[in-house]
C-alpha positions in Angstrom: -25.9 15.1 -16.6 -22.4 14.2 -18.1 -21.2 16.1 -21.0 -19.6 14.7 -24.2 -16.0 16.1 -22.8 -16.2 14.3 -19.6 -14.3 11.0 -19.1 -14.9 8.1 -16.8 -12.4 5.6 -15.5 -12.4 2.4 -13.6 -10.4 1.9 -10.7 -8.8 -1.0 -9.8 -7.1 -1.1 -6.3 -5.1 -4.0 -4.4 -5.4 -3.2 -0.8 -3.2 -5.0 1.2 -1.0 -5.2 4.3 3.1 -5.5 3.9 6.9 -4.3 4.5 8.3 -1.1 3.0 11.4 -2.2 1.5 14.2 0.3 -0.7 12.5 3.5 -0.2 14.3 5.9 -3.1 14.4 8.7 -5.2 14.4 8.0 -9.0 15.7 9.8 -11.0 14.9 8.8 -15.1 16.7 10.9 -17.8 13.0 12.2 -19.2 10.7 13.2 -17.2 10.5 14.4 -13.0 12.5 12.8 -10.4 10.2 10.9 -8.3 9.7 8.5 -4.7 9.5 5.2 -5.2 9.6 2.3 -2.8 8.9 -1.6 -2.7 6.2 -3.9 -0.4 6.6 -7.2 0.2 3.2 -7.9 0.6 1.5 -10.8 2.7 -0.3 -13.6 1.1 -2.2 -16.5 1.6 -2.6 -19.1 4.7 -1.3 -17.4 7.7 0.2 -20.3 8.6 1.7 -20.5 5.6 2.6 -17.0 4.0 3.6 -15.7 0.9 4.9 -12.3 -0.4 4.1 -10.8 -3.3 6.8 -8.0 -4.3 5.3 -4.6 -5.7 7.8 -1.9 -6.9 5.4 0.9 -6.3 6.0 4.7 -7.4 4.6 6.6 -4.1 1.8 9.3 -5.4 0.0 11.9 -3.5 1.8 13.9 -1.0 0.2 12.2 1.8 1.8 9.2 0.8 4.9 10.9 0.1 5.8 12.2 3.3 4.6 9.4 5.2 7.3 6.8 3.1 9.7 10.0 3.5 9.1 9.3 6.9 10.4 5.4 7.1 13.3 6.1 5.5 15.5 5.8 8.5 13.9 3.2 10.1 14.1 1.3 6.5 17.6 2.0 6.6 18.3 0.7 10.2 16.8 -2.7 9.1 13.5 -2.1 11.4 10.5 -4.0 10.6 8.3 -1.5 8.7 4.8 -2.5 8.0 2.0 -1.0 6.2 -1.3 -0.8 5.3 -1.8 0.3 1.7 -3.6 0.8 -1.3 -2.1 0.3 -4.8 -3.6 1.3 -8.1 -2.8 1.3 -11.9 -1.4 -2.5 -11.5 1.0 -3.0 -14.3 3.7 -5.6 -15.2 7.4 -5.0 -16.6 9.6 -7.7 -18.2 13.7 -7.4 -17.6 16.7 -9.2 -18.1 18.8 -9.9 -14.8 22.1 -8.7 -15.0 23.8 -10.4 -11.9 23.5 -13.3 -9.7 22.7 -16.8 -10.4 19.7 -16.0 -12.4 22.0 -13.7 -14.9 20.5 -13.3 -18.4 16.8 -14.9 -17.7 14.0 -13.1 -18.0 12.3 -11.6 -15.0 8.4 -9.6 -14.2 8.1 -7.2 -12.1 4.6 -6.1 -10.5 4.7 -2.7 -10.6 2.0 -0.2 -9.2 1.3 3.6 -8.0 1.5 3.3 -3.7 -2.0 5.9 -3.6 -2.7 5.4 0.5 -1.4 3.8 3.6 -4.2 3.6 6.5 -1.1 3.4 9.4 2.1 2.1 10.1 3.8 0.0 12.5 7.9 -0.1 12.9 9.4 -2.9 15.0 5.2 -4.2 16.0 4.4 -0.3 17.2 1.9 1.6 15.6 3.9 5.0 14.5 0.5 6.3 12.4 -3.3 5.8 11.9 -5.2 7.7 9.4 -7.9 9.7 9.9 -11.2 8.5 9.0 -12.5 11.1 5.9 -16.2 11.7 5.3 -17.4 9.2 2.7 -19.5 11.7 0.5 -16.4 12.5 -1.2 -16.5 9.7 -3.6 -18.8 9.8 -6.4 -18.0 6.8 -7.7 -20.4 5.0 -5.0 -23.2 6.8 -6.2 -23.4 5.1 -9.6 -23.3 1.5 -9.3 -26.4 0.3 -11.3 -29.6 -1.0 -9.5 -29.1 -4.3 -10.9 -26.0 -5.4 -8.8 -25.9 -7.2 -6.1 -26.0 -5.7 -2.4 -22.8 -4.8 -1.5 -21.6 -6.4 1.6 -22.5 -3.8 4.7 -19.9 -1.5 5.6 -17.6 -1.9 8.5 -17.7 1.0 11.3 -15.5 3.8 10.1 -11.7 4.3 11.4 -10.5 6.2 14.6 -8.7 9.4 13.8 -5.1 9.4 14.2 -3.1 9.1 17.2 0.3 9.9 18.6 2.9 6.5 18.6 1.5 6.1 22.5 -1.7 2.9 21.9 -3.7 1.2 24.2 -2.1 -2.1 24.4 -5.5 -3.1 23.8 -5.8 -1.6 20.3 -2.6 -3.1 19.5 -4.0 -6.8 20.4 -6.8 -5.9 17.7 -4.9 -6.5 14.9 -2.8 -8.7 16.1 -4.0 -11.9 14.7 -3.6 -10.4 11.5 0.1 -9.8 11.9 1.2 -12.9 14.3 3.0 -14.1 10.9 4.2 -10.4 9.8 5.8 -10.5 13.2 7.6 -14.2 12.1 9.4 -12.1 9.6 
């Protein structure tokens, strides 16, 4: 039984695959200095991709030390790709100050970077998460009766590994990143 104090929230995640772009260290004049980073996530057709730019502040210190991580291969131009999980989805209007688009009005996505299930710099897998017990989430618990089945769940993910895969595993995914690759 809940009591009175007790709030609820709905969550509302984007899960995604994309490239870690501008990893840095913001710095606003209230408030804690904290990691931000962008994706340029993948979209659409795969014969036909689009990108969809989040500017994402990087929670959780999971997260944290894994983008810490990417910042020299970021720097050196490597491909970095990801596999995320976004929350708190918001937008933010600004003016742009340079370029050809001076003085017009711009959006920005922006979102909090909560997860990334592995990496991959230059087509190698660098990380895999572990796979965590599902009886950690209480949220699944209280979906009403009266929805619909949810579609069944997919077998759980290997526990992490050192940079050295099975060229195998690597051909796994690889239909899903032919076009990252295309970059």
């Amino acid at each position: 039984m809940t009591t009175p104090t007790e709030k609820s929230y709905f969550d509302l995640h984007i899960t995604g695959l994309g490239y870690l772009n501008r990893i840095r260290e913001v710095k606003p004049k209230k408030g804690d200095a904290f990691l931000a980073c962008d994706i340029a996530a993948l979209n659409g057709p795969s014969d036909d991709v689009s990108y969809v730019r989040f500017d994402t502040r990087v929670s959780g210190s999971e997260a944290q030390h894994l983008v810490r991580r990417c910042i020299d291969a970021v720097e050196a131009e490597k491909k970095v790709m990801i596999g995320f999980r976004l929350g708190d989805l918001w937008t933010d209007t600004f003016t742009y100050s340079k370029g050809k688009r001076a003085g017009e009005q711009g959006v920005s996505l922006k979102a909090r970077l909560l997860f990334i299930s592995w990496i991959k710099v230059d087509g190698k897998l660098v990380y895999k998460a572990e796979s965590k017990p599902a009886d950690g989430d209480e949220r699944d618990t209280e979906v009403p009766a009266t929805s619909t089945p949810a579609e069944p769940q997919a077998a759980a993910p290997e526990p992490s590994r050192p940079v050295a895969v099975a060229d195998d595993e690597a051909a796994a995914d690889a239909s899903a990143l032919a076009v990252a690759e295309s970059f």
